[in-house]
Backbone atoms as SQL, in Angstrom:
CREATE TABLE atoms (id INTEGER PRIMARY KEY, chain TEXT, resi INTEGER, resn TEXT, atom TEXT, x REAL, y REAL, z REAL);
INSERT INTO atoms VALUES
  (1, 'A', 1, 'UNK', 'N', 154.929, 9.989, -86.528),
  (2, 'A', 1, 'UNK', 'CA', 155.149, 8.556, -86.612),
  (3, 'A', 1, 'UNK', 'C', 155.194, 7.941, -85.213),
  (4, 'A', 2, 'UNK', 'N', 155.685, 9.037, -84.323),
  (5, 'A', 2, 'UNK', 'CA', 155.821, 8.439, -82.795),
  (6, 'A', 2, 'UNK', 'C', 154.533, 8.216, -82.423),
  (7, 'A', 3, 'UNK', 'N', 153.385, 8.819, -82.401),
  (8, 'A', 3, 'UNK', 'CA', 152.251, 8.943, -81.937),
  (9, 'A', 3, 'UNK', 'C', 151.812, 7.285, -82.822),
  (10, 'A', 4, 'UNK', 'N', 152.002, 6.953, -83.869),
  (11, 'A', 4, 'UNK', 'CA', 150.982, 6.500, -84.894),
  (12, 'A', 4, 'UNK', 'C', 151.767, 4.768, -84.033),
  (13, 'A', 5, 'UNK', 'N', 153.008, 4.436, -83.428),
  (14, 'A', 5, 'UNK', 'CA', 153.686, 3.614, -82.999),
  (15, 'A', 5, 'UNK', 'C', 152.649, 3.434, -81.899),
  (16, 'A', 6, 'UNK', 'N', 153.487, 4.542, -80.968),
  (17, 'A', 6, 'UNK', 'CA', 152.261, 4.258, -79.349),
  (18, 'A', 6, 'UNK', 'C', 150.885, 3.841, -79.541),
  (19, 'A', 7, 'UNK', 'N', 150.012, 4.133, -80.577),
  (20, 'A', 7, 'UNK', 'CA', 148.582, 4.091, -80.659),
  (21, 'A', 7, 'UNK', 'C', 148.478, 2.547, -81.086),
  (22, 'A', 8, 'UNK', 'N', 149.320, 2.458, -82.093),
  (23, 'A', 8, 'UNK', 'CA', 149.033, 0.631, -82.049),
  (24, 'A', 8, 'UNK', 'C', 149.968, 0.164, -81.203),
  (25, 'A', 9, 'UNK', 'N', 150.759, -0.067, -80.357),
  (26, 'A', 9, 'UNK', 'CA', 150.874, -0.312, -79.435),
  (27, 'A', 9, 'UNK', 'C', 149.874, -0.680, -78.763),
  (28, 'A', 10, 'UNK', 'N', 148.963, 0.349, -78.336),
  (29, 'A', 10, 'UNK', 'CA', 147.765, 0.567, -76.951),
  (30, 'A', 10, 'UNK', 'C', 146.853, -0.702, -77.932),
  (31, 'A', 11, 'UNK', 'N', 146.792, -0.636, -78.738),
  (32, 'A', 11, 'UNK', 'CA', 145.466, -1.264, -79.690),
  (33, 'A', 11, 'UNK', 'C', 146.240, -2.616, -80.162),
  (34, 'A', 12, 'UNK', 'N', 147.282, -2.904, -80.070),
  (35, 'A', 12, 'UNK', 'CA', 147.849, -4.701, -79.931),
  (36, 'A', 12, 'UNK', 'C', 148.153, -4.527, -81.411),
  (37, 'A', 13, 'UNK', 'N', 148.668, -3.811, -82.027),
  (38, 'A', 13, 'UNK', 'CA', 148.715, -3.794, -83.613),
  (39, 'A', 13, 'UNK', 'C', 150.343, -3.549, -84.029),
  (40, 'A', 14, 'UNK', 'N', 150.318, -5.052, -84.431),
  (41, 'A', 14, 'UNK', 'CA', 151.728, -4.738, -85.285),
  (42, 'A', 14, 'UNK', 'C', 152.046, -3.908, -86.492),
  (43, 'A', 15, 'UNK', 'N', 152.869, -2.968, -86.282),
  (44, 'A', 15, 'UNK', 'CA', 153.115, -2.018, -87.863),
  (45, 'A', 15, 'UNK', 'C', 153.731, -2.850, -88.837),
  (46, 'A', 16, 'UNK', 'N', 154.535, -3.756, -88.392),
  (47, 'A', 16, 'UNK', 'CA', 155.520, -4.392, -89.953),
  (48, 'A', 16, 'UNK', 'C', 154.469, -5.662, -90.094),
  (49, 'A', 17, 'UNK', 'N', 153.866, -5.761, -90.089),
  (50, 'A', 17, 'UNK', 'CA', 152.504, -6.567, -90.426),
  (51, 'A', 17, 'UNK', 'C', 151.723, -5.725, -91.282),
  (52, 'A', 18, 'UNK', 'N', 151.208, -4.470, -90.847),
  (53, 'A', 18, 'UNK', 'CA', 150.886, -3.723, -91.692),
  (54, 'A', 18, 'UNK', 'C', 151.155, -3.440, -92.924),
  (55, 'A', 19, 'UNK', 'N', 152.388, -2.957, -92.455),
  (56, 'A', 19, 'UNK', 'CA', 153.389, -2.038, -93.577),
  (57, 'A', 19, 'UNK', 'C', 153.641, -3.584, -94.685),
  (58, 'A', 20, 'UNK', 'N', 153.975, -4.843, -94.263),
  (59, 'A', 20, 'UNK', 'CA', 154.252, -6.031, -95.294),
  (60, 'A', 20, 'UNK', 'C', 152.609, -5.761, -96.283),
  (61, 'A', 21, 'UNK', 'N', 150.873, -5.467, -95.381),
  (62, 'A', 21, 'UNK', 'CA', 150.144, -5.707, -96.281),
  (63, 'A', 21, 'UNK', 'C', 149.895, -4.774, -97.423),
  (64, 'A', 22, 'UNK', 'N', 150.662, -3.328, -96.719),
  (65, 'A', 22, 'UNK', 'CA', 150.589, -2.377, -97.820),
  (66, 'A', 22, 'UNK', 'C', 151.157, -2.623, -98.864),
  (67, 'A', 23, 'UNK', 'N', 152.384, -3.238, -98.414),
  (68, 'A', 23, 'UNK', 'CA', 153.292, -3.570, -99.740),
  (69, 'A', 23, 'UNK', 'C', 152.765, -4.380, -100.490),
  (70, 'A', 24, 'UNK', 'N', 152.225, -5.813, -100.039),
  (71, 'A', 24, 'UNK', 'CA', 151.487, -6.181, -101.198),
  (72, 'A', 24, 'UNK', 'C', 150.468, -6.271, -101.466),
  (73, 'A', 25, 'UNK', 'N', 149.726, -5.010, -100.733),
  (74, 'A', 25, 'UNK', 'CA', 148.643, -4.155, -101.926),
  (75, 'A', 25, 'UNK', 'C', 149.249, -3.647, -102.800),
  (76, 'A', 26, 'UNK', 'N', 149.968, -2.864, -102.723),
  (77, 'A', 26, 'UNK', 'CA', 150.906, -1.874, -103.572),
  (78, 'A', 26, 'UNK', 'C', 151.311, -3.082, -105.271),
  (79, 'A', 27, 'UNK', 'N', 151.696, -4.223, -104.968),
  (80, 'A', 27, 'UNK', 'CA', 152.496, -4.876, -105.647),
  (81, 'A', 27, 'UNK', 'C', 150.719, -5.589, -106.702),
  (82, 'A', 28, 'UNK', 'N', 149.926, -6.284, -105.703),
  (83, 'A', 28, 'UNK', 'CA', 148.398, -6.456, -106.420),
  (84, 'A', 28, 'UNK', 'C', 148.181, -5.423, -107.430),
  (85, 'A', 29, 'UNK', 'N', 147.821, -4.143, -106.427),
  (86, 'A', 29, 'UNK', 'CA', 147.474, -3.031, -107.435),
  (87, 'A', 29, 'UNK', 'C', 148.575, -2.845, -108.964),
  (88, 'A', 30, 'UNK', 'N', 149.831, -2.768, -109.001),
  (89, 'A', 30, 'UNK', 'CA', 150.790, -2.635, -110.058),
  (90, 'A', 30, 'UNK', 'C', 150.483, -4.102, -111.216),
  (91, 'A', 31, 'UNK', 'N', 150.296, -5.055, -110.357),
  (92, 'A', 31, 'UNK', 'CA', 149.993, -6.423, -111.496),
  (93, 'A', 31, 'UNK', 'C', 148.809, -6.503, -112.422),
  (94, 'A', 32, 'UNK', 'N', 147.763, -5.884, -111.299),
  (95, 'A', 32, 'UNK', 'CA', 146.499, -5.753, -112.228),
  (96, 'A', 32, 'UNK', 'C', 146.393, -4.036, -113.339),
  (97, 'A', 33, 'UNK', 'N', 147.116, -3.459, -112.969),
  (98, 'A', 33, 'UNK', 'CA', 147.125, -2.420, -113.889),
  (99, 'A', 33, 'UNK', 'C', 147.871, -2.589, -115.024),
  (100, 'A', 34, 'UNK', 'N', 149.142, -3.740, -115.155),
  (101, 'A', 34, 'UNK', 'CA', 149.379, -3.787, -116.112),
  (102, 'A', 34, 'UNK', 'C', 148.906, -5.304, -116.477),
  (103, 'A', 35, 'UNK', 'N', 148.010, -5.922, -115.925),
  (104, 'A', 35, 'UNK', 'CA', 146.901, -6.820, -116.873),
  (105, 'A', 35, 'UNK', 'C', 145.904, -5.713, -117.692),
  (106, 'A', 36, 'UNK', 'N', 145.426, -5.046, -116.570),
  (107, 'A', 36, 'UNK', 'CA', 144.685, -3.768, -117.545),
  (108, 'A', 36, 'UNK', 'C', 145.215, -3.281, -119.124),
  (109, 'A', 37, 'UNK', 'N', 146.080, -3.078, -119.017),
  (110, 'A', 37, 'UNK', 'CA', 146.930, -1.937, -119.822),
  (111, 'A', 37, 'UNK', 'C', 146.723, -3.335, -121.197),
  (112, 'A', 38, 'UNK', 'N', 147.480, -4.475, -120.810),
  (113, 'A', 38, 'UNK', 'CA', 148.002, -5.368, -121.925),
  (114, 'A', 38, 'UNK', 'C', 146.287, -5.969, -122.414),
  (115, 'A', 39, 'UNK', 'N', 145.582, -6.158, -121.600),
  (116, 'A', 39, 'UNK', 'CA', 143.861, -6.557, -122.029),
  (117, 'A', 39, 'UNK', 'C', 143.467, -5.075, -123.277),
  (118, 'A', 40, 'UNK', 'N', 143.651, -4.162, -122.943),
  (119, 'A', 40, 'UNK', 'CA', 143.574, -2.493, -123.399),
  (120, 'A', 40, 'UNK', 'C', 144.158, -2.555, -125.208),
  (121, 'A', 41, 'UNK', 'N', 145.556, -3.007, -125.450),
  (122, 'A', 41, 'UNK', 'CA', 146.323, -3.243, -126.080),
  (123, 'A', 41, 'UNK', 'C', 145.552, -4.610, -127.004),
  (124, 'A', 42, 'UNK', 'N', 145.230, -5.171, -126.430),
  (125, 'A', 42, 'UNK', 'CA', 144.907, -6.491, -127.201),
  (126, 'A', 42, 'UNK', 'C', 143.401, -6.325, -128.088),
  (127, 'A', 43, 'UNK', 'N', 142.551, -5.243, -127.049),
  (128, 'A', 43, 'UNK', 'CA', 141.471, -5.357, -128.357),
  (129, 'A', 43, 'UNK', 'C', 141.430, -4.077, -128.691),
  (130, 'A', 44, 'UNK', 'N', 142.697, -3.516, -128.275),
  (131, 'A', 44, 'UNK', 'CA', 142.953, -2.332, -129.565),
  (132, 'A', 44, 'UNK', 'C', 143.426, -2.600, -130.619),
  (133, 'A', 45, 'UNK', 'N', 144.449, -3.463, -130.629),
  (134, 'A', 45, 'UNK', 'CA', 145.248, -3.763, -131.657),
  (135, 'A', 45, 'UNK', 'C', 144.833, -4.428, -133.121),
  (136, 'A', 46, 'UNK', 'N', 143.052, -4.703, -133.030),
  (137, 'A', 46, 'UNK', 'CA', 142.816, -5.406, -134.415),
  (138, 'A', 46, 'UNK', 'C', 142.243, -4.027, -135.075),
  (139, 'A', 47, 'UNK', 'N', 142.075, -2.384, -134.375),
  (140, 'A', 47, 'UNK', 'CA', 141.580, -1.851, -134.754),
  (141, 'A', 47, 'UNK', 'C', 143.033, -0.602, -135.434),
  (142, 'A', 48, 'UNK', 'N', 143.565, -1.001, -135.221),
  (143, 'A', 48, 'UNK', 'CA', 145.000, -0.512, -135.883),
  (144, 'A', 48, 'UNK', 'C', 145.018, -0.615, -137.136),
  (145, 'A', 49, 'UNK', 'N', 146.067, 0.274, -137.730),
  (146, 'A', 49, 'UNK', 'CA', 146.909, -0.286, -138.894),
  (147, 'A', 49, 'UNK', 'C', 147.514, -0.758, -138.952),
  (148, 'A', 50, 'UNK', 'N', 148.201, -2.320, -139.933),
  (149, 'A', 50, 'UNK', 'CA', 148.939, -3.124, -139.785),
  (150, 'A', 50, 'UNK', 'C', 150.718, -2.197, -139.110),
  (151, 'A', 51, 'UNK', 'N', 150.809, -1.147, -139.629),
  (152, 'A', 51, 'UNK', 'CA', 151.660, -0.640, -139.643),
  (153, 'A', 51, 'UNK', 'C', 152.248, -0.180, -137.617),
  (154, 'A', 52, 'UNK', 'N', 151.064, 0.029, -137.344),
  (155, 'A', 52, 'UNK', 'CA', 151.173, 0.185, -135.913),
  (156, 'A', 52, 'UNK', 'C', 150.783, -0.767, -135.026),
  (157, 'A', 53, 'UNK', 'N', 150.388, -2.085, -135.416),
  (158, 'A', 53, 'UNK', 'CA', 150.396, -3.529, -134.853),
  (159, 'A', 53, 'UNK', 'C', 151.178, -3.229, -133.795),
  (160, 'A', 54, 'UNK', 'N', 152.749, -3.186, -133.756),
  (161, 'A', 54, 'UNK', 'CA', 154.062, -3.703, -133.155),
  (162, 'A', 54, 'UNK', 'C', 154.048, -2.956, -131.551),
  (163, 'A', 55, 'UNK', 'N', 153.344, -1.294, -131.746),
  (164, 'A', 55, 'UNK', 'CA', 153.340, -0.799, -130.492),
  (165, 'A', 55, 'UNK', 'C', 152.283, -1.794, -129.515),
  (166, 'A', 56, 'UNK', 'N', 151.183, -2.517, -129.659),
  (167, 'A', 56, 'UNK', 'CA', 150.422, -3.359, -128.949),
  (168, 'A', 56, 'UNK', 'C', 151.511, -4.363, -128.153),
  (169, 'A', 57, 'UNK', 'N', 152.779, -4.985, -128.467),
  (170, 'A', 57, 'UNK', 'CA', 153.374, -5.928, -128.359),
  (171, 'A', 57, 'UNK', 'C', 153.579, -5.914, -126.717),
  (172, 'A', 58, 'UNK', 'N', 153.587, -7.194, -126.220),
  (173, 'A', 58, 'UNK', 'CA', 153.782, -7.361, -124.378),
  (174, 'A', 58, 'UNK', 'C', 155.396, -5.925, -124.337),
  (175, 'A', 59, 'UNK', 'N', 156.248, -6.533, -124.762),
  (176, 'A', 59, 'UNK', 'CA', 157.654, -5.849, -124.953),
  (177, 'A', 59, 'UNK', 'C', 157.836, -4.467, -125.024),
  (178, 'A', 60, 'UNK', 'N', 157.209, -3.846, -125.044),
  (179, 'A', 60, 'UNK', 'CA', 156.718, -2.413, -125.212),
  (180, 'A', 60, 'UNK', 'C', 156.637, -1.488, -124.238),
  (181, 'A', 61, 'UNK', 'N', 157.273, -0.592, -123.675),
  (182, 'A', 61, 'UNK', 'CA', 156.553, -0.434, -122.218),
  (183, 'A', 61, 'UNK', 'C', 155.454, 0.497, -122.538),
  (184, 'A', 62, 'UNK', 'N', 154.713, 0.562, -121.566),
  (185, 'A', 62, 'UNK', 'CA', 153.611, 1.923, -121.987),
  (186, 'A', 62, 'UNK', 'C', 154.162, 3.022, -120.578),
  (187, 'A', 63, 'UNK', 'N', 153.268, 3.899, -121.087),
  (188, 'A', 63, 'UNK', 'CA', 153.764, 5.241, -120.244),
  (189, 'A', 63, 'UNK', 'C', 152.277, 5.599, -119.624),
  (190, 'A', 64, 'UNK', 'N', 151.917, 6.958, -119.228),
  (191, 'A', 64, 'UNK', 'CA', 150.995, 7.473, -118.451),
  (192, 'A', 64, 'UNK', 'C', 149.921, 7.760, -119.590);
């Protein structure tokens, strides 16, 4: 980490500038995966049985 400091240093590069854009990549990437997931859910759900409708629901969490 010491090395990775000094090097932007030499190269004019702020790390907590960085590190803020990783984070909200990090936070982009998590929003659109669960737009994914709930888009996924929605035109699955007319191909269901009425009976298993309810797991499609926003309220639901999904897993892996």
């Amino acid at each position: 980490m010491a090395q990775l400091e000094t090097d932007a240093k030499e190269k004019g590069i702020d790390l907590s500038v960085v590190i803020d854009q990783c984070y909200d990549a990090l936070s982009l990437f998590g929003h659109s995966n669960r737009h994914i997931n709930m888009s996924r859910r929605e035109i699955l759900k007319p191909e269901l049985k009425s009976e298993y409708g309810h797991l499609c629901n926003p309220s639901v969490p999904y897993s892996k």
